[in-house]
N, C-alpha and C positions, 0 to 999 in steps of 0.2 A: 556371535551376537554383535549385531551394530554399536561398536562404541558412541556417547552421547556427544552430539555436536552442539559446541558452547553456540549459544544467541546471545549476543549485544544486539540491547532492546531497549526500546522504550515506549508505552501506551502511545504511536501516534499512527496516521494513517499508513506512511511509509514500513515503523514497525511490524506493526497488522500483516503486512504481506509476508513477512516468513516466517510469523508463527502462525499463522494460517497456512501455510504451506507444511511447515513442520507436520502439524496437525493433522492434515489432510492425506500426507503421504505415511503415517504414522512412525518417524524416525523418534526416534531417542534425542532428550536435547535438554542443556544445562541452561538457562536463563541468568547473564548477568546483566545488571541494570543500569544502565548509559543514563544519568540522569542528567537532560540534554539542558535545565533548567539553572542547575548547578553550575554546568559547564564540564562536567564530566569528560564530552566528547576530546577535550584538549588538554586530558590525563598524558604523559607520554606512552605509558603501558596501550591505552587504545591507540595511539596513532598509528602505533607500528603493527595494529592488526587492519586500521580503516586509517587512509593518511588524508583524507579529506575530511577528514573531523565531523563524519556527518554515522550516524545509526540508520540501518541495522548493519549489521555483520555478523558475519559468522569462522567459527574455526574448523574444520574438519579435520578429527585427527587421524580419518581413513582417507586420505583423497588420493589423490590418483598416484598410479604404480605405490598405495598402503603408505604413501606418507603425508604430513599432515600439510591442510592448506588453510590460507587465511583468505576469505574473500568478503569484498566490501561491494557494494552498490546493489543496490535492490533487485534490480531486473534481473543481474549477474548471476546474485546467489540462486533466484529463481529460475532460474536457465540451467543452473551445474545441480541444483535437487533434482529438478524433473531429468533430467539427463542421469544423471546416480540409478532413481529410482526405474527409469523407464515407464515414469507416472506422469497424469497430468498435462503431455506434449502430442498428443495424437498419437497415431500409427500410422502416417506416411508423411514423404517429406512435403507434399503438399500442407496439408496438417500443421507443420511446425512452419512453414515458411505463414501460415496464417496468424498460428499462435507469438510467432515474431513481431510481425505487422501489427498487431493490436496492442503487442506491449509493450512495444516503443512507442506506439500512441500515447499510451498512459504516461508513460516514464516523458516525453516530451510535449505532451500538450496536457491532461487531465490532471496531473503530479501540481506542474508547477504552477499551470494556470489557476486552478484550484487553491493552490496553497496563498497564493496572491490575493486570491478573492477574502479568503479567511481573513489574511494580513488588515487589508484596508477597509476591510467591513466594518470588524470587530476588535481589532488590536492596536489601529494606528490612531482611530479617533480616543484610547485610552491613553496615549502619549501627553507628557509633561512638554510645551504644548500641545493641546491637539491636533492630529492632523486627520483632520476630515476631508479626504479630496474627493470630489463629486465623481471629476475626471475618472480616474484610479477607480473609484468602487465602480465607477457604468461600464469600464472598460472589461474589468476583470468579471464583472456577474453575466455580462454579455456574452464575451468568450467561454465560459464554463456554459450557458447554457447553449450556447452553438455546437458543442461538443457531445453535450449532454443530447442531443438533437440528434448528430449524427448515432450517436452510441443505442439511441430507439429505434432509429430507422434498421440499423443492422439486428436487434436483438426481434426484428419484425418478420423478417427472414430465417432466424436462426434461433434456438432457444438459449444458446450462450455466446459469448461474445467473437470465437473463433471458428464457430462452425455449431454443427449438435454432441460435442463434447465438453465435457467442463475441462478447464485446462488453468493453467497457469495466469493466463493472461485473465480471466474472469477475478485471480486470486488479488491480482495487481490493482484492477482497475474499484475492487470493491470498496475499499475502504474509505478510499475518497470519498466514492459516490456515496456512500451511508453517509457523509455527513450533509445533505444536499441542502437541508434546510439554513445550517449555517452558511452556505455558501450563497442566501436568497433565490433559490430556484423552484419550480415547481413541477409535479409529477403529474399535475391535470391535463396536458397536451402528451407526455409520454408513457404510456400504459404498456407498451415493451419493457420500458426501463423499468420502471414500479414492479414490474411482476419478475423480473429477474431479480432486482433487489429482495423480494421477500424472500423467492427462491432461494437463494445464496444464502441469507440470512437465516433459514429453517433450518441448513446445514452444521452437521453436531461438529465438524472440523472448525467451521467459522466460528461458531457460536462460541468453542475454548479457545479461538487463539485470539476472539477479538476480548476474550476474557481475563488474556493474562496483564497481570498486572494493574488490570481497571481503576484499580481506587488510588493507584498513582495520578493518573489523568486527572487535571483539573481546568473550569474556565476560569480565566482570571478575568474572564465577564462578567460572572454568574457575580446578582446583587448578594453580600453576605448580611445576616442577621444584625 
């Protein structure tokens, strides 16, 4: 039986992608809670599992030739699961040279562009002073939806984002995308996107991994009583 592989985690989009993976590939797996909020990440005990002080990560204490590995950066671990399991990466190398290409996509343009757009939307103008910059928010809702444009047009062609299999890279790129409203975009011009999104989202792997932890997650937008 598969020994359980520790997750350092935390409710945020990045998170979401290896417990959704977890989930999906059905491994065994310990949840400890990176409470990024805290400052958790810059504990010494996690550095020396993740040395860029950033969640998720994970430990495997079966990895390769039976002994244990530590690995940190999203795309990573999602590359050595599917690779373990022989899940989720196609069946030829065509396949995976596809499944690569989209999710270095994500990990290099929908991740961070995305994460920016949150930033100056909704976090910077809560800043002791404000920083409301026109610039910065037209910059980044632009690029997310440029993206979010290309990311239609392929799922118009294909019904997941690497071809007609689900894969990894769909795992990568969802979490972001579910949060489209806060990032100000809209799903009225992209009906490939929208309907992959539901898809994805009707799935019982997504649905527990975007689940764990949930009442951790907070907006420090949201007006309080």
């Amino acid at each position: 039986m598969q020994a359980p592989i520790d997750l350092y985690f935390w409710p945020t989009p990045n998170g979401w992608k290896i417990s959704i993976a977890l989930e999906e590939m059905g491994l065994p797996y310990r949840t400890h809670l990176i409470d990024i909020g805290a400052g958790d990440q810059f504990k010494p005990e996690f550095l020396a599992i993740s040395p860029n002080n950033r969640m998720p990560a994970i430990t495997d204490p079966e990895g390769p030739d039976g002994a244990p590995i530590h690995i940190f950066e999203s795309g990573a671990i999602l590359q050595y699961l599917a690779r373990k399991t022989g899940q989720f990466y196609g069946t030829t190398e065509r396949d995976r040279i596809a499944v690569d290409q989209w999710l270095m996509w994500q990990m290099g343009g929908v991740g961070p562009m995305a994460g920016q757009a949150h930033h100056f939307l909704k976090f910077a103008p809560l800043k002791t002073p404000p920083q409301d910059i026109p610039y910065a928010k037209d910059r980044y809702r632009q690029e997310v939806a440029r993206l979010y444009g290309v990311l239609d047009r392929q799922l118009a062609r294909h019904r997941y984002v690497a071809g007609d299999f689900y894969s990894i890279a769909d795992m990568a790129i969802w979490g972001w995308a579910s949060l489209w409203e806060g990032q100000q975009q809209t799903l009225d011009d992209k009906p490939h996107f929208a309907r992959w999104l539901d898809d994805l989202g009707r799935r019982e792997g997504v649905q527990r991994g975007r689940a764990l932890a949930a009442e951790k997650r907070q907006d420090p937008t949201a007006r309080k009583a």
